[in-house]
C-alpha atoms as a printed R data frame, in Angstrom:
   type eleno elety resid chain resno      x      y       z
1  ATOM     1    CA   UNK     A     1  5.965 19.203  17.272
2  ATOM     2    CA   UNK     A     2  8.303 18.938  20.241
3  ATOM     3    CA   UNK     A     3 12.223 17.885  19.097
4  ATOM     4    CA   UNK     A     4 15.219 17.952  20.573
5  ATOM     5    CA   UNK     A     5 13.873 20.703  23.087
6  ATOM     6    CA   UNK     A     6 12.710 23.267  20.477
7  ATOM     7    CA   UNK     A     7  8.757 23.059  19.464
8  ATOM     8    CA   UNK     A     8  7.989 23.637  16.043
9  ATOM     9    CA   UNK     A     9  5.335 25.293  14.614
10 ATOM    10    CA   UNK     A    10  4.351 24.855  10.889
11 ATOM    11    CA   UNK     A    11  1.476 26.845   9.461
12 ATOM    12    CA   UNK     A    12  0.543 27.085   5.327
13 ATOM    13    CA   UNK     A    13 -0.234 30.907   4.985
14 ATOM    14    CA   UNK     A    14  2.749 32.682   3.154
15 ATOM    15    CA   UNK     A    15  2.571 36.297   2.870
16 ATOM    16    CA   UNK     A    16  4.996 36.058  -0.590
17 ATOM    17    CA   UNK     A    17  2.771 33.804  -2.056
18 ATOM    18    CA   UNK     A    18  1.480 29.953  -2.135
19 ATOM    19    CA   UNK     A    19  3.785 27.839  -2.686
20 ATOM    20    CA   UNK     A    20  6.352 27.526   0.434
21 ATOM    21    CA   UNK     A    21  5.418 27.214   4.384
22 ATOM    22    CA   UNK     A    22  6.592 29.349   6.776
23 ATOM    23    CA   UNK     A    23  7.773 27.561  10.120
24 ATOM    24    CA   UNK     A    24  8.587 28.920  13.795
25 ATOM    25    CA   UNK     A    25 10.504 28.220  16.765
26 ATOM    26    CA   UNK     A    26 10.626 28.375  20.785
27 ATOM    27    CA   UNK     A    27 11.642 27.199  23.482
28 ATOM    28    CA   UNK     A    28  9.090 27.999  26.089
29 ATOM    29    CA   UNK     A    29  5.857 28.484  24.018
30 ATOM    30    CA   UNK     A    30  5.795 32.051  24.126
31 ATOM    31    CA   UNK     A    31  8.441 33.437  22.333
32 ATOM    32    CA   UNK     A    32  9.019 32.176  18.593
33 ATOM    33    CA   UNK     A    33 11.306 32.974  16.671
34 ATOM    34    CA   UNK     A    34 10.833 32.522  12.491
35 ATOM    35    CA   UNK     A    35 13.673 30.626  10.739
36 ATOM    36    CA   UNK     A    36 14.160 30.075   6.807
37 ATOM    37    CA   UNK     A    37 11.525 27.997   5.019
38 ATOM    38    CA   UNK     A    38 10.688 24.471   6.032
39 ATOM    39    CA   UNK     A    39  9.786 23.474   2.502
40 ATOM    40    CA   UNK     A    40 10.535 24.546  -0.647
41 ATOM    41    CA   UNK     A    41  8.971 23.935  -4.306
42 ATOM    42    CA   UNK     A    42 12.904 22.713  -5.660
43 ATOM    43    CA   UNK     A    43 12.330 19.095  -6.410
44 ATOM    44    CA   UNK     A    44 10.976 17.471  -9.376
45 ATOM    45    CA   UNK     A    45  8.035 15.961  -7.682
46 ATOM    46    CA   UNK     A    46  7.013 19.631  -5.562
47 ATOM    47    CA   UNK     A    47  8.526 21.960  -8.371
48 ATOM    48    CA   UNK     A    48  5.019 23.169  -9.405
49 ATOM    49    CA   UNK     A    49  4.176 23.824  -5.156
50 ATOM    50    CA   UNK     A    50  4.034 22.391  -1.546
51 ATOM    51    CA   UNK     A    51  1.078 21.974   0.200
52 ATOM    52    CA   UNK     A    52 -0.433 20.760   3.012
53 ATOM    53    CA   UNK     A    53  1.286 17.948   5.349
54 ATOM    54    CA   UNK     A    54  1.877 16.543   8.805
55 ATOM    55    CA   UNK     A    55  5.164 16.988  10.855
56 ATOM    56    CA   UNK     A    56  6.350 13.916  13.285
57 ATOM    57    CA   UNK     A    57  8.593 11.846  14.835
58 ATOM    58    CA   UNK     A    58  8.724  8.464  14.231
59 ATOM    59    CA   UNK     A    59 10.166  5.625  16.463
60 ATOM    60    CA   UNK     A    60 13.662  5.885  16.625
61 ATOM    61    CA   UNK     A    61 13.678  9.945  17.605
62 ATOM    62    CA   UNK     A    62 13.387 10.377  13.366
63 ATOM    63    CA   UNK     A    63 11.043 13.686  12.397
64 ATOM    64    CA   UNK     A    64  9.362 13.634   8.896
65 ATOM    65    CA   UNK     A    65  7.427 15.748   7.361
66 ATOM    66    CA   UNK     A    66  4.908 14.624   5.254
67 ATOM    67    CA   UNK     A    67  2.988 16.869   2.488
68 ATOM    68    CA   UNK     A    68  1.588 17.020  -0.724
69 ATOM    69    CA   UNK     A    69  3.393 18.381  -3.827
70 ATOM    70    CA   UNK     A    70  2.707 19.266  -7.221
71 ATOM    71    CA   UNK     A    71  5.205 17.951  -9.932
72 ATOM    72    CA   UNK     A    72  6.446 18.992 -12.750
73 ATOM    73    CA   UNK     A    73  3.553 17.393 -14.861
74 ATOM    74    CA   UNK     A    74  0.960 18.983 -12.839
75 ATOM    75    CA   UNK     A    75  0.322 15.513 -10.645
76 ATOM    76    CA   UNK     A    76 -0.123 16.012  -6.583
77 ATOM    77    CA   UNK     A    77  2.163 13.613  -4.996
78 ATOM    78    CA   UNK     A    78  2.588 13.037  -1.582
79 ATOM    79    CA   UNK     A    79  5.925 13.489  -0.737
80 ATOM    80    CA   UNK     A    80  8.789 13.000   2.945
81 ATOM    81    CA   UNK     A    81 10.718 15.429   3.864
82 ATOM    82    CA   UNK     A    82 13.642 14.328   6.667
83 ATOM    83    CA   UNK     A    83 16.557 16.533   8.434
84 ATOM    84    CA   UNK     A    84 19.709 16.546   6.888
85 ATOM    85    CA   UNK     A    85 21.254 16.405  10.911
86 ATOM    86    CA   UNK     A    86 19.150 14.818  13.003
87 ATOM    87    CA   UNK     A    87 20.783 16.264  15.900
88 ATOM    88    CA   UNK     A    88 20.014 19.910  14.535
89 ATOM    89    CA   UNK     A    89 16.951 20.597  16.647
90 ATOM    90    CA   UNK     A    90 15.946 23.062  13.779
91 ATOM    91    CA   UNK     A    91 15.855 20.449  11.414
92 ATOM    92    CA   UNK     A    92 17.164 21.913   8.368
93 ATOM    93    CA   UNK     A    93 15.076 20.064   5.689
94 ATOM    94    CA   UNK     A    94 16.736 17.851   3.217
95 ATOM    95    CA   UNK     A    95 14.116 16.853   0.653
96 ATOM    96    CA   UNK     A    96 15.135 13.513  -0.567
């Protein structure tokens, strides 16, 4: 995903286990750089784990990310994830 001049690259493997995503940045497509998670079990409704998703902007210049969590009682829901600062091209996740 291409934002605010930064692409973003989300991928599921996790060498500390299975339930976060790792996530990447660069500027040119060549050299990344790795940030802090881009999703993280916390929530009542991905507690349990986060899985797999999509990443995109909607109209209006608005990035979600959408993926699939597993609650508290053990039920995958499918779940939005949206920047706290839009204008942060990292996008800093704030999982409403």
């Amino acid at each position: 995903m291409y934002y605010n001049g930064v692409y973003h690259l989300f991928y599921q493997y996790n060498p500390n286990g299975s339930v976060s995503a790792n996530k990447h940045w660069s500027t040119d497509l060549i050299n990344w750089a790795p940030l802090d998670l881009a999703i993280y079990p916390t929530k009542p409704f991905d507690i349990n784990g986060c899985w797999t998703g999509s990443a995109t902007i909607l109209p209006g210049h608005q990035p979600v990310i959408l993926y699939t969590g597993m609650s508290r009682d053990n039920q995958q829901v499918q779940n939005i994830a949206v920047p706290a600062n839009v204008s942060d091209p990292f996008l800093s996740v704030d999982q409403a």
